[in-house]
N, C-alpha and C positions, 0 to 999 in steps of 0.2 A: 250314445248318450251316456251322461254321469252314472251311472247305478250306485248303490249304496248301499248292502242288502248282505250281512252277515250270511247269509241261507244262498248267496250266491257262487257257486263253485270260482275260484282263483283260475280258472283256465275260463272260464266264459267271463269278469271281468276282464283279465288279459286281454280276450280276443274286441272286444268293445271297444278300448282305448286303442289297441292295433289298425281298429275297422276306421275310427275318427284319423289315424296317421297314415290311412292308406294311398296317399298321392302324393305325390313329389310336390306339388304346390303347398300344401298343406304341412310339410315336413320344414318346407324352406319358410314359412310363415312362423311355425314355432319355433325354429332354429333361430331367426331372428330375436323374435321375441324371450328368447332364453339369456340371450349373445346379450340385450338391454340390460337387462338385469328389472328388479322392481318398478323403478320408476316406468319402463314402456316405451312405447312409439305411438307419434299420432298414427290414423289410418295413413294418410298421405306417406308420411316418411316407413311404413311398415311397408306399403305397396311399392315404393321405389326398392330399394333394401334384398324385396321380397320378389322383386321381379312379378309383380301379381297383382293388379288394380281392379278399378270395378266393381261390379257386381261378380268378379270371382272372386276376390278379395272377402267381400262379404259372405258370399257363400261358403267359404272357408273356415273361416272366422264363425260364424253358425254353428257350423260340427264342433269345430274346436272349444269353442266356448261349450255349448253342451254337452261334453264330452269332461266337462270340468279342467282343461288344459288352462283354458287363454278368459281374462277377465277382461269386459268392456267400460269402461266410465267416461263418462261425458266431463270435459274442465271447460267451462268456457263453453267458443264454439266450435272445440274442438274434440274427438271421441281417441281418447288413449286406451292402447291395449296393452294388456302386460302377460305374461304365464305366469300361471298363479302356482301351480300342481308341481312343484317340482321334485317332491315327495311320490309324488304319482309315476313320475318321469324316471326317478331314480325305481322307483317298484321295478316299473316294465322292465329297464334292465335286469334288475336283480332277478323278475319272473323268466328271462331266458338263460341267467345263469347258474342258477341253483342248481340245477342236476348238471353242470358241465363236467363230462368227464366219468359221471357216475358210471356208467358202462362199460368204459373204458378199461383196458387192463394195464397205463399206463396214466399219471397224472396231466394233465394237460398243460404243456407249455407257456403256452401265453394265460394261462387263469389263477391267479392264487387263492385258491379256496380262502375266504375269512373267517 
């Protein structure tokens, strides 16, 4: 779920938004929906796309959505979903690469510290 909570340590955030990305179905559903951009996908064209229909689809979509990733709106009668977080998205990474290499006694090849 979302949290939001200055008083909540950066490593149990982290682990939160990690816990919502922890299935391959659910990675391939935001990947998706990243891959759109703004505008979205209906459910239907997300489920194809995403290899993932259903009531897994939805269930997916559930965590994701409360987990603050993936935004649901209804147009019509149709429900589009887009990733809304991508500020969030870009964090998680930054939250595994911050200390890359810290320990290290050589800089690490593939990371350019910024």
């Amino acid at each position: 779920m979302k949290i939001e909570s200055p008083n909540i340590p950066p490593l149990t955030l982290a682990a939160a938004s990690f816990a919502a990305l922890g299935s391959e179905q659910r990675l391939a559903v935001l990947r998706c929906l990243v891959r759109a951009g703004p505008e979205g996908l209906s459910i239907g064209i997300l489920g194809e796309r995403a290899e993932v229909t259903g009531s897994t689809l939805t269930h997916h979509l559930k965590l994701l959505t409360a987990a603050g990733l993936v935004k649901q709106e209804r147009r019509g009668r149709s429900t589009i979903c887009a990733a809304v977080a991508y500020s969030e998205i870009e964090a998680l990474s930054n939250f595994l690469l911050t200390e890359c290499c810290a320990d290290a006694s050589a800089p690490c090849k593939d990371h350019v510290h910024g």
